[in-house]
C-alpha positions in Angstrom: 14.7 35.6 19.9 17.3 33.7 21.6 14.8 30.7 21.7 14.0 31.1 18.0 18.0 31.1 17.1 18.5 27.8 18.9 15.7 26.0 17.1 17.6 27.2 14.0 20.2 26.5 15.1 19.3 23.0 16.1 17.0 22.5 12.8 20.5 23.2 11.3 22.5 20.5 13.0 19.6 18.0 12.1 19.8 18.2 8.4 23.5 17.7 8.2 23.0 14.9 10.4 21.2 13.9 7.4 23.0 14.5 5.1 25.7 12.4 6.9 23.1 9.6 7.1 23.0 9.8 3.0 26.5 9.5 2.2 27.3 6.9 5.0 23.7 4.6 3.8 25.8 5.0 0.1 28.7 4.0 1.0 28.3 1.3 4.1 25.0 0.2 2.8 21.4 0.7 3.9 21.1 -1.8 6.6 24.4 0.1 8.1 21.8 2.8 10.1 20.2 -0.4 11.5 23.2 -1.8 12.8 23.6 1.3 14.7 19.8 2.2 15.5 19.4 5.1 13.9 15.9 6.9 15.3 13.7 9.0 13.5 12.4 11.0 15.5 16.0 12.7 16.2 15.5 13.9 12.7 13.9 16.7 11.3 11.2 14.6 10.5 10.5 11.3 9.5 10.1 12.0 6.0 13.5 13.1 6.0 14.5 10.1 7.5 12.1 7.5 5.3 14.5 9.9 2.3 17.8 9.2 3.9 17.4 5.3 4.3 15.3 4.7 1.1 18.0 6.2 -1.4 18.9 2.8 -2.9 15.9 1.0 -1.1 13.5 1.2 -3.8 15.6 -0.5 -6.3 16.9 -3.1 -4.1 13.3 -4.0 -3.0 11.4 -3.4 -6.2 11.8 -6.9 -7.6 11.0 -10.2 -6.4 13.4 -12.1 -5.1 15.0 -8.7 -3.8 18.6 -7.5 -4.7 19.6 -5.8 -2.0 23.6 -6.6 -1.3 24.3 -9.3 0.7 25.4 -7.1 3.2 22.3 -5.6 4.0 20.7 -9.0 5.0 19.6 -10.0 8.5 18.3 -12.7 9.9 14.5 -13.1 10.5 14.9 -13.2 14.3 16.2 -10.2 14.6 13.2 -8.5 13.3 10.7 -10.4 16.4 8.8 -7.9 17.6 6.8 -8.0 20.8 4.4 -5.0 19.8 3.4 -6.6 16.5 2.8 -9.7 18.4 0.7 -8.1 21.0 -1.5 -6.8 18.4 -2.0 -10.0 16.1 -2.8 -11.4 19.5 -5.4 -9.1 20.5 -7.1 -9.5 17.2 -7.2 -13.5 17.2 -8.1 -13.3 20.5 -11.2 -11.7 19.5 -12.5 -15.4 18.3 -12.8 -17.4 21.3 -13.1 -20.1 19.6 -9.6 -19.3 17.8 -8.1 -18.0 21.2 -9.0 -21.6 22.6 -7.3 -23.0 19.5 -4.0 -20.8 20.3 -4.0 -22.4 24.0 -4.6 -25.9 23.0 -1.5 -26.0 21.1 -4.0 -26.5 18.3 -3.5 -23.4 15.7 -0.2 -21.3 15.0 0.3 -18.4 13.0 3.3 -16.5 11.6 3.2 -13.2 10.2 6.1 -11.0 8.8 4.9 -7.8 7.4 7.0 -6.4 4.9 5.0 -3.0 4.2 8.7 -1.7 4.7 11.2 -4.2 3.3 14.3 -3.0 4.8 12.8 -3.2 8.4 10.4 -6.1 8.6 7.8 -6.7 11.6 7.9 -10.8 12.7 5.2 -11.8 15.2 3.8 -15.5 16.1 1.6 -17.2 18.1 3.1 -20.7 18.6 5.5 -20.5 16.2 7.8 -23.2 17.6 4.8 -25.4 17.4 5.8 -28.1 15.4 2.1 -29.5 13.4 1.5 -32.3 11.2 0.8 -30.0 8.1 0.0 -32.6 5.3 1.1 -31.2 1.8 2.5 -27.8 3.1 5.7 -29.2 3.7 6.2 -29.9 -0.6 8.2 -27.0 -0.5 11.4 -28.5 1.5 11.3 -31.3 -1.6 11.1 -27.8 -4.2 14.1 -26.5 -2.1 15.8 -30.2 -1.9 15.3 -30.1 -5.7 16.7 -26.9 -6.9 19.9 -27.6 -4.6 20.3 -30.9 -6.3 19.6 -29.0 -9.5 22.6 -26.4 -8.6 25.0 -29.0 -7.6 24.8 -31.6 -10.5 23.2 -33.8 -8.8 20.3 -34.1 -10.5 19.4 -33.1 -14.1 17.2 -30.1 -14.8 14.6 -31.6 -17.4 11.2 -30.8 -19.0 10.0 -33.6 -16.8 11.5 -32.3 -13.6 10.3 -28.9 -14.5 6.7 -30.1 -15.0 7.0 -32.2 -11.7 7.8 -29.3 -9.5 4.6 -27.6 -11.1 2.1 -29.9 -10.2 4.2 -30.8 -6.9 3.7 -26.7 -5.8 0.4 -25.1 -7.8 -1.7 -28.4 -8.0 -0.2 -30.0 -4.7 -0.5 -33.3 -7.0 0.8 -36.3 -5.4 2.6 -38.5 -7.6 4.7 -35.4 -9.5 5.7 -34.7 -5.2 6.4 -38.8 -4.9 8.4 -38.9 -8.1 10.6 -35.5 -6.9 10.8 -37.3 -2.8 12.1 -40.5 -5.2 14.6 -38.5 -7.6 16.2 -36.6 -4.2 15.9 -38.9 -1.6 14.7 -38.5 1.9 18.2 -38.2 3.3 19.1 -35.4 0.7 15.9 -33.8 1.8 16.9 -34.1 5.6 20.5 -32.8 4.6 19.0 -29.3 3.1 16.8 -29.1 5.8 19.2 -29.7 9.0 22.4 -27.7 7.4 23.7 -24.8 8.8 23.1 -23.2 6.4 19.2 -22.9 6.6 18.5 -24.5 10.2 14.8 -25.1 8.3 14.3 -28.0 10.7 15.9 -27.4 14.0 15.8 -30.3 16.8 16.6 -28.3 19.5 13.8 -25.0 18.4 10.7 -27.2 17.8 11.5 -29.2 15.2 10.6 -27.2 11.8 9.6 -28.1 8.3 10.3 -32.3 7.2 9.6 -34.8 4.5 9.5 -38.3 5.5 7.3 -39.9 3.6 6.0 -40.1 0.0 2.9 -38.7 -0.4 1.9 -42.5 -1.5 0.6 -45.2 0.3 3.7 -47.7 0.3 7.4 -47.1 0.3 10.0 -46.3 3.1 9.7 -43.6 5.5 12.3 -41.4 7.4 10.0 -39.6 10.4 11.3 -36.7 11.8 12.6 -37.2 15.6 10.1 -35.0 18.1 7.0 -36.3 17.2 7.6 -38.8 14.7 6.0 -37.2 12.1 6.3 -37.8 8.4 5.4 -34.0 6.6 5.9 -31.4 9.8 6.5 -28.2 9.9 6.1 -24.7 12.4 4.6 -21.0 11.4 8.2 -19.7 12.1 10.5 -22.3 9.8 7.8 -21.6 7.3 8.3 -18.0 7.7 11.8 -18.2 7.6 11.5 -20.0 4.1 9.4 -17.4 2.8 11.8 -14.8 4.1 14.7 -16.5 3.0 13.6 -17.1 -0.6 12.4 -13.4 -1.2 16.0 -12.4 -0.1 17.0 -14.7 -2.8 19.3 -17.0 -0.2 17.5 -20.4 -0.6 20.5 -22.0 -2.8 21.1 -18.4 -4.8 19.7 -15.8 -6.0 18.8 -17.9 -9.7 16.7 -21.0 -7.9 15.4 -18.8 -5.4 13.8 -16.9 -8.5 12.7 -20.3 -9.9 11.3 -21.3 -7.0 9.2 -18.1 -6.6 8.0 -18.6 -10.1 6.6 -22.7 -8.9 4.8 -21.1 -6.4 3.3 -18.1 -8.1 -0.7 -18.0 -9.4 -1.9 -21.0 -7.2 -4.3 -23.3 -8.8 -6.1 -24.3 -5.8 -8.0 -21.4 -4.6 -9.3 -22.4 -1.2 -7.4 -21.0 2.2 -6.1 -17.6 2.1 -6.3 -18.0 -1.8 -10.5 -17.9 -2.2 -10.4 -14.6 0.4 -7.5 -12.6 -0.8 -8.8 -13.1 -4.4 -11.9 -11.7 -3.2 -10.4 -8.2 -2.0 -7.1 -8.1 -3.6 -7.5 -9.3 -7.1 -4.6 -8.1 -8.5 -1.9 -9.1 -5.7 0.3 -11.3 -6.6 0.1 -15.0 -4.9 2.9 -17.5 -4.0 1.6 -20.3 -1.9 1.6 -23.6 -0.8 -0.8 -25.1 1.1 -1.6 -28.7 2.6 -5.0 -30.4 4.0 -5.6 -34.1 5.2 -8.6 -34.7 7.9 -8.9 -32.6 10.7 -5.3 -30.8 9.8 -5.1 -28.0 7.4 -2.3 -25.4 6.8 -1.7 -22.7 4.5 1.3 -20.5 3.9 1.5 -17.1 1.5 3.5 -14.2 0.5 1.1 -11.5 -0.9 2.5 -8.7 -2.8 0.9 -5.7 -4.1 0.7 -2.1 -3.6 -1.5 -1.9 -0.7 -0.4 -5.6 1.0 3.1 -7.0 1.3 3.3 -9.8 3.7 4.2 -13.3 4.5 1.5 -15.8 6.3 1.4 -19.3 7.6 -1.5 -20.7 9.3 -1.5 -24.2 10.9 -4.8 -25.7 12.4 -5.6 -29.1 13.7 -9.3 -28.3 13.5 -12.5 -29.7 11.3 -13.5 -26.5 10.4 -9.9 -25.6 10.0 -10.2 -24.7 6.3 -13.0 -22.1 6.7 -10.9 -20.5 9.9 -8.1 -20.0 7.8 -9.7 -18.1 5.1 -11.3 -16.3 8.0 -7.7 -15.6 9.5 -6.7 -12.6 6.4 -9.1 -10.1 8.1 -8.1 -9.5 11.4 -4.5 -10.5 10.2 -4.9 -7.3 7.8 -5.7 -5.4 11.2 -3.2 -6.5 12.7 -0.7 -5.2 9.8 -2.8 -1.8 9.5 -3.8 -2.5 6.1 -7.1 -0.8 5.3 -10.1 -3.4 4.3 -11.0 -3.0 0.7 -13.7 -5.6 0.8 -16.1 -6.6 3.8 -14.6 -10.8 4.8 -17.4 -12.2 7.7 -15.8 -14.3 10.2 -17.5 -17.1 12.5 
């Protein structure tokens, strides 16, 4: 009796533990129980606890780029997580082909999974690996763009409009030279080094750079580590994903804009030809980036079952074949349950 009466009693104390959780999540924000590491399983249960954080999750994380309050936003790094990474390890390691990639310096992958928005998993193997990545890299001219857009410095036209089309969902050359020539390389660096985003980060690896146009003449600005002209690493592309869903790449507006360039892909190789295959109706945002032996890919999937953010980079001949290879065990990795049947060699 007297145990029974302090299980009561205890199940009592739990849900206005709760109920304190609700009113402070309302008033301090969401990302307040976070801060102070609130665990489930010293509720009642975890649905109780999925209830008490999600009250104005849904609506902040329903539409793309998100709307939570600035408040509620952290920085990717604080969401590393050694167990995630342990897992996507395992599962590449599988491929020992891949797994002698990983080693060589020769492949790196970065995967945030954002199946819960407010608390996303980041893992990577060779993140920090800095990769020549050939057209990948067209993004930092999109983001060089829209910040040249926003501060006057460079007039939002039909023309510009149409550039940054073909530049993102056709990866077409001479739209991505005339944007390099409108911004300039050193307006390019500028975005890319500020404090602001870090995007390419000299003493981390190096990061995502434009140096060159993606012609054969004209000047070049190479990047400092390895003297490349279009660089970038899994993690710096990550963070650009992560940072543009949270609508922080310029503001909210051109991060919206910039999501819309890179929506329905019309190149569908990479991660595109699989994920079109067994998710047909996820939404797609990707760029992606081949020239000889390197190819690179980079995607935020979004749909019911699969909300995550991918980069691939692979100095490899059969690197374009791996990396539509790469969504199955990635997918296992996440927990997401296979809808289609993807062989891998």
């Amino acid at each position: 009796m007297k145990k029974e009466n302090a299980k009561q009693s205890l199940l009592k104390y739990k849900y206005i533990l709760v109920g304190l959780i609700i009113i402070t999540s309302s008033v301090l924000g969401t990302k307040t129980l976070a801060k102070y590491k609130t665990n489930p399983n010293h509720l009642a249960s975890k649905l109780e606890f999925n209830t008490a954080i999600n009250i104005n999750a849904d609506d902040n994380y329903a539409h793309l780029p998100f709307t939570a309050p600035a408040e509620d936003f952290r920085p990717l790094d604080l969401y590393n997580d050694n167990e995630f990474t342990s897992v996507l390890q395992k599962e590449i390691y599988k491929n020992t082909s891949w797994k002698q990639l990983i080693k060589d310096k020769k492949m790196a992958i970065g995967v945030i999974d954002l199946s819960n928005p407010e608390f996303p998993r980041f893992a990577n193997l060779n993140g920090n690996e800095m990769m020549y990545a050939a057209s990948l890299p067209k993004i930092a001219v999109l983001l060089a763009a829209e910040d040249a857009i926003e501060q006057g410095e460079l007039k939002d036209t039909p023309e510009v409009k149409s550039d940054m089309r073909l530049m993102i969902s056709k990866s077409n050359n001479q739209a991505t030279t005339r944007m390099i020539d409108r911004v300039g390389f050193q307006k390019i660096e500028d975005v890319l080094t500020s404090e602001r985003y870090h995007l390419y980060d000299k003493d981390n690896g190096g990061g995502l750079w434009v140096g060159k146009r993606y012609a054969a003449s004209g000047a070049t600005n190479r990047e400092p580590l390895k003297n490349l002209s279009h660089a970038a690493t899994a993690e710096q592309v990550c963070r650009f994903y992560y940072l543009m869903l949270h609508g922080k790449l310029v503001n909210p507006k051109r991060s919206k804009h910039m999501l819309d360039m890179m929506e329905h892909p019309e190149l569908h190789h990479k991660f595109v030809n699989t994920l079109e295959k067994i998710a047909p109706d996820a939404r797609l945002f990707r760029k992606s980036g081949s020239w000889k032996n390197w190819h690179a890919d980079s995607i935020l999937v979004w749909d019911a079952e699969r909300k995550y953010i991918l980069v691939a980079l692979i100095e490899n001949q059969n690197g374009e074949q791996i990396i539509r290879n790469l969504i199955t065990p990635i997918e296992k990795a996440i927990n997401i349950k296979p809808n289609a049947v993807i062989k891998t060699s």
